[in-house]
Phi, psi and omega in degrees: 000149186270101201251026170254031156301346213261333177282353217279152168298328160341310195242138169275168155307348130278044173212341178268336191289297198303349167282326178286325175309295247231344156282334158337267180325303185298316196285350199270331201254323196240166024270139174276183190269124180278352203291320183265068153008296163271341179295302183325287172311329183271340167267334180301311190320280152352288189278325165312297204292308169323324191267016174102317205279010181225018161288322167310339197265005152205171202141166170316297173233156190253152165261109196282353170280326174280340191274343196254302200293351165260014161243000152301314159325277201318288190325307177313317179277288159196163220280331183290302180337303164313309213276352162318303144325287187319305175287358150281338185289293243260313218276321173299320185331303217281343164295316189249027161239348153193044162306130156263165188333288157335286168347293184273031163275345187284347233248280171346310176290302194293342188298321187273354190066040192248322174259142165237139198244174175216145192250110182267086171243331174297159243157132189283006148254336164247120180224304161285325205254089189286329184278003167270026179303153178229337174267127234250107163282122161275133195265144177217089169077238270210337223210133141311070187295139155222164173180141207186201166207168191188110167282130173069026173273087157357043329004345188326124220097311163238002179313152180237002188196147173238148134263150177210124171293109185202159190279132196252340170083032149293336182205157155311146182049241183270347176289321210244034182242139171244160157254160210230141145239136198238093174342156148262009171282337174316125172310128196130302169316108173226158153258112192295331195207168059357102205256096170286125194241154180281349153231118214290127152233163159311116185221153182210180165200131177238148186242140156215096204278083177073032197295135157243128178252130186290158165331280158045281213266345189286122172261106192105197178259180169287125147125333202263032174289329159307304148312311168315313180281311172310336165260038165214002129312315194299318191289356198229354181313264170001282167349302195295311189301314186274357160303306194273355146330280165346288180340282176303300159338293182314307168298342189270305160313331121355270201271012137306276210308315185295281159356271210302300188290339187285139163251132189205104183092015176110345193221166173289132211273033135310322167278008201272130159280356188292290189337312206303295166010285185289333177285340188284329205262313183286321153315301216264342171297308181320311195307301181283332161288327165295346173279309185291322192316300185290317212276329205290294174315316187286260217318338154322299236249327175292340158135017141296136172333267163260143172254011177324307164308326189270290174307330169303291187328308173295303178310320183284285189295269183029278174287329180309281200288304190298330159304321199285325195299316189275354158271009126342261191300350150290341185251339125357288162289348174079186174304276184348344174295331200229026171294082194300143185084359156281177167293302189317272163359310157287280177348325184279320233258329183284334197263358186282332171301339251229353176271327191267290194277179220014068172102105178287173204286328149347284174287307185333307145308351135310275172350299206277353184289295220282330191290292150343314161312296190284326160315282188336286191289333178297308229274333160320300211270000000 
């Protein structure tokens, strides 16, 4: 792999160190066995934490240039690894950015891989539209009613912890939603369905029919669960984009090796230029999603407030340009692209989620539109 992305101003000597390590580990360790889903999640979660590695994915502060290079590194090997990651870091956020003391006690168990979390924000009805959340925390004495469904939920099933997103009613629309952190042994809790996907990860739809919650369990204050999810989208957006980095790296190696070694018409299809075509196109996305992925992160990690423009931009190209590169490269490969059980071939099945969840590429183009906007009429006034 081509790692003098590594050199880049972006990165200390320890973000270089921590890529070589954790490619080690990685080349030694994964891809693990998939036939089982949840067994598969519950030992990487398990072996990331033995080996180190999920210390990263929470605390007061996070460095989101070590959070996009191990997940770019993990995506690159495999994709359930990333995504193993990713959800103690996601599932975790809103504690150890605005967890109390007690709260971020949970943060020991996931860092170490003894616990596993899930981020409950989706909704059959709300899924982009965060201010139609529907489901309704009560305050009763002492105690937190909630009740609702929450969909696409992500470890949902093996999860040992939720944060859950629900409406406390202090303002109309999104002023009037809080986050909960909630075991999963509460009584109340269900699981309605098992959600099967073209690249299997643990997915659930959950119900919850009088879940009681201690005072406690309220993360932040009432009424600010919206900002909490949105800042804690905000530090992870990025992720997704060097998720999708990984892919693509990976497809663009792939089909180096496939050119190069496949021979067509007496020569190496490396030499056909239509081919040189397509790596120069797949080479220059790579390039360019990593620039935006690290500028996004790099600007995060120097003490911005918010990054919503930089992480929107990153994500949205990212997953974009990375879709384009592994269907490249699948049409590359020939019948072999679509060969179940190749690299390519998974790589189409993995990247496709990665446009859709934490902001499909849509709003994102929002995002980055109404943000454009406001620079623009600022620079006016």
């Amino acid at each position: 792999m081509d790692r003098s992305f590594l050199d880049w101003p972006f990165f200390e000597d320890r973000h270089r160190d921590l890529a070589a390590a954790l490619d080690e580990w990685a080349g030694a360790s994964l891809p693990v066995d998939h036939g089982d889903v949840d067994a598969a999640c519950r030992g990487l979660v398990r072996d990331l934490g033995a080996a180190g590695w999920l210390r990263h994915s929470g605390g007061e502060v996070l460095d989101i240039r070590s959070l996009c290079l191990i997940r770019e590194t993990l995506a690159r090997h495999d994709g359930l690894a990333d995504f193993a990651f990713a959800m103690q870091g996601l599932g975790m956020g809103a504690v150890s950015l605005f967890g109390t003391p007690a709260q971020r006690e949970w943060l020991d168990r996931t860092r170490a891989g003894r616990a596993i979390s899930a981020f409950a924000l989706t909704e059959p009805g709300s899924g982009s539209d965060v201010a139609r959340t529907a489901t309704t925390a009560r305050r009763d004495g002492d105690e937190w009613v909630l009740d609702g469904e929450k969909t696409y939920i992500s470890n949902g099933g093996i999860a040992d912890l939720y944060v859950i997103f629900a409406r406390t009613g202090e303002a109309a629309g999104a002023r009037g939603l809080s986050a909960f952190l909630m075991p999963a042994d509460v009584a109340g809790l269900g699981i309605v369905s098992r959600i099967e996907v073209m690249a299997p990860h643990p997915l659930a739809h959950l119900r919850l029919d009088g879940v009681r919650l201690p005072a406690d369990a309220l993360i932040g204050e009432a009424g600010g669960g919206f900002r909490i999810a949105m800042t804690v989208l905000d530090h992870f957006r990025p992720t997704v984009g060097a998720a999708a980095l990984g892919f693509a790296r990976r497809a663009l190696d792939e089909a180096m090796g496939r050119v190069t070694d496949r021979q067509l018409f007496g020569a190496p299809m490396s030499d056909l230029q239509m081919v040189q075509g397509h790596l120069a196109d797949m080479a220059l996305k790579v390039d360019a999603a990593a620039l935006l992925v690290y500028r996004a992160a790099w600007t995060k990690d120097r003490g911005a407030a918010r990054i919503t423009r930089e992480a929107a931009m990153a994500k949205l190209y990212a997953t974009e340009a990375a879709h384009d590169v592994i269907d490249r490269a699948v049409q590359l490969f020939g019948g072999d692209g679509v060969r179940v059980g190749t690299p390519v071939e998974s790589l189409y099945r993995e990247i496709r989620a990665l446009r859709i969840y934490e902001g499909a590429s849509d709003v994102q183009k929002l995002v980055v539109a109404r943000a454009a906007l406001a620079d623009f009429h600022g620079g006016q006034g």
